[in-house]
C-alpha positions in Angstrom: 42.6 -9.8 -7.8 42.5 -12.2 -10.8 38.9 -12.1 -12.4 38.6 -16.4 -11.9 40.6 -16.6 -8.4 38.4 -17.1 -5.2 38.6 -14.3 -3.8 36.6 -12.4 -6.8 34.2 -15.2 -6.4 33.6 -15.0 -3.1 33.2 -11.0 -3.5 30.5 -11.7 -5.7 29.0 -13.9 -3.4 28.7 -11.5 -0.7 27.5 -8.8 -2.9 24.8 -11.4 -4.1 23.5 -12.0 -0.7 24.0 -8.4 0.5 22.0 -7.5 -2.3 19.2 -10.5 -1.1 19.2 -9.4 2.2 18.4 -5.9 1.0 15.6 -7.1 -1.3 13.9 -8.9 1.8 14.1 -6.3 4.5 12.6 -3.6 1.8 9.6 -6.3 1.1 9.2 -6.7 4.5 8.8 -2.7 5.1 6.4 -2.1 2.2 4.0 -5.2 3.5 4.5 -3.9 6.9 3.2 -0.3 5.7 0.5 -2.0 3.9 -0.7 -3.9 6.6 -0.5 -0.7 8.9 -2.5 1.4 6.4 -5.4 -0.5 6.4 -5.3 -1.1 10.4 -5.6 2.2 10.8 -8.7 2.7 8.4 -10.3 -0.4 9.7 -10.1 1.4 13.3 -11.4 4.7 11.9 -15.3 5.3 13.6 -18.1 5.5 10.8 -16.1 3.8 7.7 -16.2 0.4 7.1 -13.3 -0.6 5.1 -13.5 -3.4 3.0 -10.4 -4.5 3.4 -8.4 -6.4 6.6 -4.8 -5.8 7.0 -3.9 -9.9 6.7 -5.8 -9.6 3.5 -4.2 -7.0 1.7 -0.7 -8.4 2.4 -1.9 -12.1 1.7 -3.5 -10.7 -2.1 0.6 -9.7 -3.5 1.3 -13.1 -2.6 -1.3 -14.4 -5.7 0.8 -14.4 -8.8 -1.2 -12.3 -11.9 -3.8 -11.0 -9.3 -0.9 -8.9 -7.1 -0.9 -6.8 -10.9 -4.8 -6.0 -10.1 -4.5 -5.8 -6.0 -1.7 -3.0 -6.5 -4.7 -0.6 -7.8 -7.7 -2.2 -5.5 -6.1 -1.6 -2.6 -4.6 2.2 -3.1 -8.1 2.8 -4.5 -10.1 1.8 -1.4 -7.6 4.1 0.6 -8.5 6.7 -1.8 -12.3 5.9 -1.9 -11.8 6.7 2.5 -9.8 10.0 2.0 -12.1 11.3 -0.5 -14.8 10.5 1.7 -13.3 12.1 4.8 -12.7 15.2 3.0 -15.8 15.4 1.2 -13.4 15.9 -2.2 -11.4 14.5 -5.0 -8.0 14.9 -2.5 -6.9 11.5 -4.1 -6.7 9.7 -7.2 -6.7 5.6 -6.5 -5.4 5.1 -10.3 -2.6 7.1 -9.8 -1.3 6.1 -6.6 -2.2 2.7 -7.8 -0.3 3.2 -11.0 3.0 4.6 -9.0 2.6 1.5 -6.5 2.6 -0.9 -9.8 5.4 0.8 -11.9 7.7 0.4 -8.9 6.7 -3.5 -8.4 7.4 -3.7 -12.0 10.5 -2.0 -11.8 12.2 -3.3 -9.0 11.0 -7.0 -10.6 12.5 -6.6 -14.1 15.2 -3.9 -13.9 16.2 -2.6 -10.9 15.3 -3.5 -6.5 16.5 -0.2 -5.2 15.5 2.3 -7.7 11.6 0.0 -7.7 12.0 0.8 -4.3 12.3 3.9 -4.2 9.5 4.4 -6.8 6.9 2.4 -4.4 7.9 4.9 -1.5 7.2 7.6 -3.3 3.8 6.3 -4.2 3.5 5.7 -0.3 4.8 8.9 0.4 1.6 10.4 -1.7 -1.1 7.9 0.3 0.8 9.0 3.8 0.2 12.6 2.7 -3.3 12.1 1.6 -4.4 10.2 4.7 -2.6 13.2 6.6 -5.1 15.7 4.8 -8.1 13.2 5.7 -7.1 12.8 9.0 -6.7 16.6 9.9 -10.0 18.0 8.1 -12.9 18.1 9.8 -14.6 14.8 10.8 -17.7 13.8 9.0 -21.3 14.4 9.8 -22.7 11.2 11.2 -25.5 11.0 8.6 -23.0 10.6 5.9 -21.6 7.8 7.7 -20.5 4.2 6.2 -21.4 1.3 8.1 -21.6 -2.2 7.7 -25.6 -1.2 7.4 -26.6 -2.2 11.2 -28.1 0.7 12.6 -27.9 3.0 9.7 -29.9 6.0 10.5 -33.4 6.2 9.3 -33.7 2.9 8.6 -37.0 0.8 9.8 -37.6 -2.4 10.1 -40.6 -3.3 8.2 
């Protein structure tokens, strides 16, 4: 095939959109693991989480504030495990730091491999919710609530 006939240049259209199409369906996964992560905290009894599933996929849409949600939002997950398991199981910087280097990545050098770098940093907040969800549940008394009928308080 000549390098200027159409058949190259079609090629490299269908590569193009191939390669747009692949872009798309892997954003669509990671918002649609997002949003699932933080239905099922909002669903766990005796944590309020702080933040709705609509909500944490709406904040990437926010250009310069998507840099700051992709640690807020891995930090509140880890803020839940560590409370569940009554230990430092997870670190919200780092699995907020693997979650940004991939956006980065896949933004400025390369979609699949920044892909692959935000699964693994998914990979590490499945794991860690896994640990949380297995130990044992917390005591009631160490319970966080939206503050309606928090134990031992009185209304004065």
């Amino acid at each position: 095939m000549a390098r200027g006939s159409a058949e190259a240049r079609s090629a490299g259209g269908y590569a193009g959109a191939l390669y747009f199409i692949g872009t798309m369906v892997g954003a669509a996964f990671l918002l649609h693991c997002i949003s699932d992560y933080h239905g099922v905290l909002s669903r766990v009894d005796g944590w309020s989480h702080p933040i709705g599933q609509k909500r944490a996929v709406r904040f990437h849409f926010i250009p310069i504030f998507n840099i700051y949600w992709n640690y807020k939002w891995p930090s509140e997950i880890a803020r839940f495990v560590n409370w569940r398991t009554q230990t430092d199981r997870m670190s919200g910087v780092l699995a907020g730091s693997i979650v940004l280097i991939g956006y980065l990545f896949a933004g400025f050098v390369d979609t699949s491999i920044g892909l692959v770098i935000i699964l693994s940093g998914f990979a590490y907040i499945s794991r860690c919710l896994r640990d949380a969800f297995v130990d044992v549940p917390v005591p009631r008394e160490l319970h966080i609530t939206s503050g309606l009928g928090r134990a031992g308080a009185t209304l004065e």
